[in-house]
KOLGU-142402 format. One record per residue (C-alpha): x, z, y negated; chain. Coordinates in steps of 0.2 Angstrom, whole numbers, plus 5000, padded with zeros to 4 digits. Layout:
N
SITE  east    up  north  ch
SITE     X     Z      Y   A
...
This chain:
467
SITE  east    up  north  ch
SITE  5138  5030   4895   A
SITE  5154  5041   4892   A
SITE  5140  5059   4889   A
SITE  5138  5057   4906   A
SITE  5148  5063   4920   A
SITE  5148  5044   4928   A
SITE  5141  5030   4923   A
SITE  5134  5026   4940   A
SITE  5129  5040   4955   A
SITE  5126  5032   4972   A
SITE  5116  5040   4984   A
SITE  5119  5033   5002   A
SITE  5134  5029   5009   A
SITE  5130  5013   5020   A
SITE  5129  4993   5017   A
SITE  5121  4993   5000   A
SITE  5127  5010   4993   A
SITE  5147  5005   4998   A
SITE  5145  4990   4991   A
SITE  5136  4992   4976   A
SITE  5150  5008   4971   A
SITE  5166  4996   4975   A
SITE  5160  4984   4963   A
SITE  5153  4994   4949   A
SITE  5171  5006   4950   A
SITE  5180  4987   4951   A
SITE  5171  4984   4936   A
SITE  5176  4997   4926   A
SITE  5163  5010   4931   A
SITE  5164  5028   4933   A
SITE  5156  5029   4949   A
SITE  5153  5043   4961   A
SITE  5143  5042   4978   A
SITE  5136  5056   4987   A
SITE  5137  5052   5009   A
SITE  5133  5067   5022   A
SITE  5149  5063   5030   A
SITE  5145  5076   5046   A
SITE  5130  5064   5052   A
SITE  5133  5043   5053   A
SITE  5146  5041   5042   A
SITE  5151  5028   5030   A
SITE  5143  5014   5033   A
SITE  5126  5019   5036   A
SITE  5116  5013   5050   A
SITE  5123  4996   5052   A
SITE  5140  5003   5055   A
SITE  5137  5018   5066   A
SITE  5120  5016   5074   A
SITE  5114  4998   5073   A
SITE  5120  4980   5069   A
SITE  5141  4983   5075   A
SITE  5137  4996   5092   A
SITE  5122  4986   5095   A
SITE  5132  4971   5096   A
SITE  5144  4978   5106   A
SITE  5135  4983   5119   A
SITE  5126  4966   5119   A
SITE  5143  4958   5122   A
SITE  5146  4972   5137   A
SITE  5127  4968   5145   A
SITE  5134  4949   5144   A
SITE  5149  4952   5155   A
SITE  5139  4956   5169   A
SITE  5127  4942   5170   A
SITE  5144  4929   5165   A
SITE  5153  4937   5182   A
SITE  5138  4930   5191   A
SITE  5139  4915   5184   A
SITE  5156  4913   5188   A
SITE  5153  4909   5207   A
SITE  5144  4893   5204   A
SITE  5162  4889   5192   A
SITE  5173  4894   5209   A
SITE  5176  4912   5204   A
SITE  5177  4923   5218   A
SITE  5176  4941   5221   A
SITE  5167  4957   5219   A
SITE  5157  4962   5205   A
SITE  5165  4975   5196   A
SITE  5155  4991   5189   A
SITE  5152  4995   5174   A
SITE  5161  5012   5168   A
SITE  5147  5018   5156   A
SITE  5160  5033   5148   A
SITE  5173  5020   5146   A
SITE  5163  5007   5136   A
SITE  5156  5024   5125   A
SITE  5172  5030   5119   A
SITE  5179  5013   5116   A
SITE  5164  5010   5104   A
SITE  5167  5027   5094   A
SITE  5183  5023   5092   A
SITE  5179  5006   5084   A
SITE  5166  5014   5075   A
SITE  5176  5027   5069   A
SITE  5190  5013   5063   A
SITE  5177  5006   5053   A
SITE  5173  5023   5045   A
SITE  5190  5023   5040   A
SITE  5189  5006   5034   A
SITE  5176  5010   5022   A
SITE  5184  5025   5015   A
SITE  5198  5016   5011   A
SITE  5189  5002   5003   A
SITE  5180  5016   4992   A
SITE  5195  5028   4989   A
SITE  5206  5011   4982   A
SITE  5191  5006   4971   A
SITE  5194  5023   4964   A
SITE  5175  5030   4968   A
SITE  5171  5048   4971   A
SITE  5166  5053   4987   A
SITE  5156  5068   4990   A
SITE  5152  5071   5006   A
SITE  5134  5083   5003   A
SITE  5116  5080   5004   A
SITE  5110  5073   4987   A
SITE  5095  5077   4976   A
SITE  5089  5071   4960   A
SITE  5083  5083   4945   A
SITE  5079  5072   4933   A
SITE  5084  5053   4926   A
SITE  5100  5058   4925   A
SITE  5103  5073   4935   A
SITE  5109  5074   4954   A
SITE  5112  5091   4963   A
SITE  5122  5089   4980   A
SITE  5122  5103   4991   A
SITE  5141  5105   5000   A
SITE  5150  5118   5010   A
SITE  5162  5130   5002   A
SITE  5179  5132   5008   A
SITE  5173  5145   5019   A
SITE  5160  5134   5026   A
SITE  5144  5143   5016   A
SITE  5133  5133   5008   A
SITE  5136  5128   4989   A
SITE  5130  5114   4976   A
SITE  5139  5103   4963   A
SITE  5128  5096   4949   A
SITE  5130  5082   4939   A
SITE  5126  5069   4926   A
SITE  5125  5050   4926   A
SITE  5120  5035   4916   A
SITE  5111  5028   4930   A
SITE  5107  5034   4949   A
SITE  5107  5019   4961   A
SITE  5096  5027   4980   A
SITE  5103  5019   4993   A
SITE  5097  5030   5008   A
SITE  5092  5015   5021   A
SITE  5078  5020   5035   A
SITE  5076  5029   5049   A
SITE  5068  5030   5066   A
SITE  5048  5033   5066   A
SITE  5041  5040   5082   A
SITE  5023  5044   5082   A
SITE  5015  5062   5086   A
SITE  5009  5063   5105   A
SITE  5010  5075   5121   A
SITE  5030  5075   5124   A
SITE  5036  5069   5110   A
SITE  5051  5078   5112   A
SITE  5056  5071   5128   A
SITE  5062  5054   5121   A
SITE  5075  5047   5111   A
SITE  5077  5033   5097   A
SITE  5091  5021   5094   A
SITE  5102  5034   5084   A
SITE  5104  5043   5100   A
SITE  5104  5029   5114   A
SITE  5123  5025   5114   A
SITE  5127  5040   5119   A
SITE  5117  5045   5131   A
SITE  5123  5056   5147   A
SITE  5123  5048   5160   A
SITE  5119  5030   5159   A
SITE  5099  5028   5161   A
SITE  5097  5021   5179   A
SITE  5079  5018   5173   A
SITE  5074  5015   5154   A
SITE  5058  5014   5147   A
SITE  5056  5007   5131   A
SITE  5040  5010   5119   A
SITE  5041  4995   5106   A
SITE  5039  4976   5105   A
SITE  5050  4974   5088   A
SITE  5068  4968   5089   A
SITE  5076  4984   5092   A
SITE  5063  4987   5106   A
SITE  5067  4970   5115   A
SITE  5086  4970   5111   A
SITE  5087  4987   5120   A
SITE  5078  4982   5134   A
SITE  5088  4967   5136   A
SITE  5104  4976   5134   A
SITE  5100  4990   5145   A
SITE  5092  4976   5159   A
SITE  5110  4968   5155   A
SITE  5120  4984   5161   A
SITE  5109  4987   5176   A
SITE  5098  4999   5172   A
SITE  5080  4996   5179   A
SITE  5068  4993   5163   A
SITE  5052  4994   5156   A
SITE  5045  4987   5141   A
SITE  5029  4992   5134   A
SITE  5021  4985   5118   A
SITE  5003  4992   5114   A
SITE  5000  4970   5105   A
SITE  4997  4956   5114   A
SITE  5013  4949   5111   A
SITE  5033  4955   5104   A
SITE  5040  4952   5089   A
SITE  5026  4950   5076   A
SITE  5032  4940   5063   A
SITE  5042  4929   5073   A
SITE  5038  4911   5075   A
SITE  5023  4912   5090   A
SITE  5031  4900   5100   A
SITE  5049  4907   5100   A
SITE  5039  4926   5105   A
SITE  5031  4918   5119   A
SITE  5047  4909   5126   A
SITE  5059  4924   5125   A
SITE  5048  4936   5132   A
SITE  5047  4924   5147   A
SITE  5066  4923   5148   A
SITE  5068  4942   5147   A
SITE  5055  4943   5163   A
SITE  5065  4931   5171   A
SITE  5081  4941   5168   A
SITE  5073  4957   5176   A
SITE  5063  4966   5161   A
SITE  5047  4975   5167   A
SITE  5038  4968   5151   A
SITE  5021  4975   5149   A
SITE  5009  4970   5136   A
SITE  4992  4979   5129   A
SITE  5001  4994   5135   A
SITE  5003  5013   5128   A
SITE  5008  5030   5133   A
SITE  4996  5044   5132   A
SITE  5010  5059   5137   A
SITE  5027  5061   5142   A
SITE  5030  5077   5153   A
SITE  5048  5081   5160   A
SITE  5048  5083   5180   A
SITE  5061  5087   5193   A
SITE  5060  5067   5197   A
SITE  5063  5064   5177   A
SITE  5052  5060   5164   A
SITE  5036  5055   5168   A
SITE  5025  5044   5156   A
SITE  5006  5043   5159   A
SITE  4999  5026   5153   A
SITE  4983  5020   5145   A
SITE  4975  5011   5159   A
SITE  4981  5025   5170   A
SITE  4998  5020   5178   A
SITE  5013  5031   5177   A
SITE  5032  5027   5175   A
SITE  5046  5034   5180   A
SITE  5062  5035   5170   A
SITE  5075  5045   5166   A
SITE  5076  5040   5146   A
SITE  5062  5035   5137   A
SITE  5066  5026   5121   A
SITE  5055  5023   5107   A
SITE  5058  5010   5095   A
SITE  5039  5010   5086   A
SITE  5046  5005   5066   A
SITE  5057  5013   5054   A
SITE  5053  5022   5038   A
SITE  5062  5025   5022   A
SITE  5074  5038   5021   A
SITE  5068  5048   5008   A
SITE  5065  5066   5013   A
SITE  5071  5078   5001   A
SITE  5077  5070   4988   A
SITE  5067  5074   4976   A
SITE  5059  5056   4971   A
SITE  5040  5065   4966   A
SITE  5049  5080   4955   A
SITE  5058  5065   4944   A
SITE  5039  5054   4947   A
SITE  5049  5037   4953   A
SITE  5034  5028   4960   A
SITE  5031  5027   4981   A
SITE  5022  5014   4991   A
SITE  5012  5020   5006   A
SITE  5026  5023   5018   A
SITE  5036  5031   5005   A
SITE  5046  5018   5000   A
SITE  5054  5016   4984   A
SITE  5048  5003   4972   A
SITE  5057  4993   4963   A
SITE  5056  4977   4952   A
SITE  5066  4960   4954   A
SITE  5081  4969   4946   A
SITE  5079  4984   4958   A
SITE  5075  4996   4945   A
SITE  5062  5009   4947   A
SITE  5047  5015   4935   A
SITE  5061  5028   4929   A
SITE  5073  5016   4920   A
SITE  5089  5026   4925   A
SITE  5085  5025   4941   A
SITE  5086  5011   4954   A
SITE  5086  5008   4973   A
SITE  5091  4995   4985   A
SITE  5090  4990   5005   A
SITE  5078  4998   5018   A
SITE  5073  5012   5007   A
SITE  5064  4998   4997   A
SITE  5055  4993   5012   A
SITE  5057  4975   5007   A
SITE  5068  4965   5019   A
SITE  5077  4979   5033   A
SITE  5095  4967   5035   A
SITE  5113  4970   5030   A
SITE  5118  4957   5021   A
SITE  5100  4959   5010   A
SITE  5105  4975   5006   A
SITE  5123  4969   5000   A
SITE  5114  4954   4989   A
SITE  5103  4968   4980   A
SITE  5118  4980   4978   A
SITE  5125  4965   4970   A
SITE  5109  4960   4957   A
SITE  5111  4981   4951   A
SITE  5131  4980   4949   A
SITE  5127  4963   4937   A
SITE  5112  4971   4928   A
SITE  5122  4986   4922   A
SITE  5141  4981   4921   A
SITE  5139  4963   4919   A
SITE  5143  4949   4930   A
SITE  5162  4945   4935   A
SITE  5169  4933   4923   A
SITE  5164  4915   4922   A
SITE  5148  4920   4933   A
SITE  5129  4922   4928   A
SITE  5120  4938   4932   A
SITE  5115  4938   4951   A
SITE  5096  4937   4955   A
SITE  5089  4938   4974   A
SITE  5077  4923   4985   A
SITE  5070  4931   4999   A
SITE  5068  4914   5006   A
SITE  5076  4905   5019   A
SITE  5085  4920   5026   A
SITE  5094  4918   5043   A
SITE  5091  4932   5057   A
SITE  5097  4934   5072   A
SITE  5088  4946   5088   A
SITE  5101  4948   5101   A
SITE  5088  4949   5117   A
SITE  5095  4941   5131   A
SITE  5095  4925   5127   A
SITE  5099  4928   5110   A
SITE  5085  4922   5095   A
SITE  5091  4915   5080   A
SITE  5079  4909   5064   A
SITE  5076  4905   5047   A
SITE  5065  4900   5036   A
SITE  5045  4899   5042   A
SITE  5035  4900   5056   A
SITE  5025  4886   5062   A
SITE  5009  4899   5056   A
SITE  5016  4901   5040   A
SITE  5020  4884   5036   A
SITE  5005  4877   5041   A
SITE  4997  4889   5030   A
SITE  5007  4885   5015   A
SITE  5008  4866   5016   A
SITE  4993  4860   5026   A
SITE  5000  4845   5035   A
SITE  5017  4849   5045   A
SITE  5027  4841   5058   A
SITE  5034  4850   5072   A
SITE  5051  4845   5084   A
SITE  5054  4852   5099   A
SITE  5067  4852   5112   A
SITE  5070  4864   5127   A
SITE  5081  4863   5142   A
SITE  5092  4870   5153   A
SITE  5111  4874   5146   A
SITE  5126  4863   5152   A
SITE  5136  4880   5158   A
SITE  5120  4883   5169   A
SITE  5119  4867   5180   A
SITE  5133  4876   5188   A
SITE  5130  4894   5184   A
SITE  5114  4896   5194   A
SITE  5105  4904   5182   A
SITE  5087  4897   5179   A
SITE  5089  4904   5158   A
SITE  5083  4889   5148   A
SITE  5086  4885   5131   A
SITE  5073  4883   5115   A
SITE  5075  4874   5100   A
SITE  5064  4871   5087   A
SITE  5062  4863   5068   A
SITE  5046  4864   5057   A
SITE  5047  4849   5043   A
SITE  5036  4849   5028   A
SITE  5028  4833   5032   A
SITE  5025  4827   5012   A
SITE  5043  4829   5005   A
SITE  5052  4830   5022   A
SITE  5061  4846   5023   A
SITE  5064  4856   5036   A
SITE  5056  4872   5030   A
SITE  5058  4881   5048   A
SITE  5073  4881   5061   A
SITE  5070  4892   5075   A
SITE  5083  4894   5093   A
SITE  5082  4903   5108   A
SITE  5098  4901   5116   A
SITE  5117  4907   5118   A
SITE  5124  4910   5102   A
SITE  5107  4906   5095   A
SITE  5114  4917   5078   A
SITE  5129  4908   5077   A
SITE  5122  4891   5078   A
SITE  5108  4893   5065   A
SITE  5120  4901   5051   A
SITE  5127  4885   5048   A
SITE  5108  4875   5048   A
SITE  5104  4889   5034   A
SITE  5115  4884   5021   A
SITE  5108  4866   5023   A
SITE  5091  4871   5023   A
SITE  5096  4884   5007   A
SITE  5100  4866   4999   A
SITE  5084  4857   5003   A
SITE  5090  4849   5018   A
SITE  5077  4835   5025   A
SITE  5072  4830   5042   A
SITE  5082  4811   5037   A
SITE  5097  4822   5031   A
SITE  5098  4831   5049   A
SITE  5092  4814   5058   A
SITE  5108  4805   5048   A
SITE  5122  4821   5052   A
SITE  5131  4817   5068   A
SITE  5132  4830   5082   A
SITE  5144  4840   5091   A
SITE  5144  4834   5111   A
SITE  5141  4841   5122   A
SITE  5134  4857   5111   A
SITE  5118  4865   5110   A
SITE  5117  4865   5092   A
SITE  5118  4844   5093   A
SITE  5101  4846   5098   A
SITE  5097  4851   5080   A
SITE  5101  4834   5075   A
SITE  5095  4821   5088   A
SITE  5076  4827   5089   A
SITE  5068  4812   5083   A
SITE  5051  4811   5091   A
SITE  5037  4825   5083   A
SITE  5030  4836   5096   A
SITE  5017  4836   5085   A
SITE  5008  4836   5071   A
């Protein structure tokens, strides 16, 4: 590797492109990565416009519905407000701290940052075009053993009257000034977490999702009971429904509908799928092969058709999470430094791999759908268990709890675990290890619960709700 300016270039500065530069440079590597500092930052979406801000503003949408609870608990009072600029700034500056964190990470691993859009010449050729000290444009060129794309997705909105008029999840947390009506386009997760959040903070919301039901690919069951809940908690959740223009009026934006109805709002939020984020970068010019939506593809090492060449996380179009991203960046860093010592090469199971949706209540799952494991195994047994929370047989709140395990009814093993709940993400991490491990049903009937929990519930279903 040493006629080549580095052994490894990284293009792409967030979850999979940090992690995959820290470890090749703590391995040995000469590694460089090429970020646009001036747009996200490090970090990538997750950090800057997705899972951390996300979360936050869940936890600020949860405050409001927790004071009203509080009555029921003897709490008294007025409700306070929510000071929208307040939560804003306190969210980039924890954003920014992370930013920092990253840099850190990178500069003690001793990788290059260069902060430039990149492009790819050849195999082993990237071009990335910088500022001058004077602020004209420039380029630096150089050379590596191996390029590693790790440019993640971005928002798709589709082409239709007004498209200009809305916004996408890069721009909604810092919108001015806070929405006092939200219309959301979208039944994915980012569609329903927003409309929850935003429904959370007070804003008046509507939903619309041109299917018959959210979350496609979700266990049907678990769609069908959060999408109730989030109508119960205020969402104005429309189904089979779609915009046909969006025109700006002195009342705010006004969105024409396909069975003729017209909303109101004063932000319109689409959140209709992401795409690869590979604009520009030169992926026909080198001939790395493309799937349809112009993702990169890869085989189960993460190498491209060009065998210097190799890509990882949302770009890939495979499976759009964090901690995925991470395990890829990991398989690349053992294929081409070697694995750390005493270890085997790393390889990557898509199966079994927990996910949380933080709607309001929160969806937490792993493994497969009822649908799915029907399909695969023929004969299944399903366990079932909803109820209302202990905190709300005092809280007043009418939000009820769903629980759910799919068992494989020939070897026994639970194949599906699926929650609707508070702290549904927390609860079903834990149940994922066990299920990475082969759990069975007799293994979770014979594990003692936590009382009085939600997550107990997990282990005392003993009656099939069917089969």
């Amino acid at each position: 590797m040493s006629n080549f300016d580095f052994d490894l270039f990284v293009i792409g500065g967030g979850s999979g492109g940090v992690r995959a530069a820290r470890m090749a440079a703590g391995r040995g590597g000469r590694v460089a990565m090429a970020e646009t500092l001036g747009t996200d930052g490090l970090g990538g979406t997750c950090v800057n416009v997705g899972c951390i801000p996300k979360k936050l503003y869940s936890y600020a949408a949860h405050y409001a519905e927790s004071f009203e609870e509080s009555h029921g608990y003897g709490w008294e009072g007025e409700r306070p407000s929510l000071n929208w600029s307040t939560l804003k700034a306190n969210r980039a500056k924890e954003i920014s701290r992370l930013n920092g964190v990253y840099a850190n990470l990178l500069r003690g691993s001793g990788v290059t940052v260069i902060n430039g859009f990149a492009r790819i010449d050849g195999p082993h050729a990237v071009t990335v075009a910088t500022l001058n000290a004077d602020g004209s444009p420039g380029h630096q060129s150089f050379t590596a053993a191996n390029i590693l794309i790790a440019t993640g997705g971005t928002p798709f909105v589709p082409h239709f009257v007004g498209r200009e008029h809305v916004i996408t999840s890069n721009e909604v947390f810092d919108l001015e000034p806070f929405p006092q009506r939200l219309l959301v386009v979208g039944g994915g997760y980012i569609a329903c977490e927003f409309a929850s959040i935003f429904n959370g903070m007070g804003a008046k919301v509507t939903q619309l999702y041109r299917g018959e039901q959210v979350l496609r690919g979700f266990d049907d069951e678990i769609r069908h009971f959060v999408a109730g809940e989030m109508l119960k908690a205020g969402v104005d959740l429309r189904l089979n429904a779609g915009v046909v223009d969006i025109r700006k009026t002195d009342d705010g934006l006004r969105a024409e509908l396909e069975d003729g109805n017209v909303v109101m709002a004063d932000a319109v939020l689409y959140a209709t799928g992401r795409q690869p984020n590979v604009q520009g970068l030169g992926l026909e010019a080198v001939g790395v092969a493309q799937g349809g939506q112009g993702e990169v593809i890869v085989d189960e090492h993460y190498r491209t058709n060009v065998p210097s060449i190799w890509a990882v996380g949302d770009v890939t179009n495979r499976v759009q999470l964090t901690p995925v991203a991470l395990g890829e960046a990991m398989v690349v860093v053992d294929q081409l430094f070697g694995p750390a010592p005493g270890k085997v090469p790393r390889s990557m199971s898509y199966e079994f791999i927990p996910t949380a949706v933080f709607t309001h209540p929160n969806i937490g799952t792993v493994g497969l759908t009822e649908a799915q494991a029907r399909e695969r195994f023929g004969a299944i047994t399903i366990f079932r268990s909803e109820f209302r929370a202990l905190r709300h047989t005092l809280s007043g709140s009418s939000e009820r709890t769903l629980m759910k395990l799919v068992v494989d009814t020939a070897t026994d093993r639970v194949v599906g675990l699926h929650m609707v709940g508070a702290e549904a993400g927390e609860i079903v991490q834990g149940f994922a290890v066990a299920m990475k491990a082969g759990a069975t049903k007799a293994v979770f009937d014979s594990t003692i619960g936590i009382h009085p929990t939600a997550a107990e519930e997990f282990v005392t279903m003993r009656e099939p709700a069917r089969s």
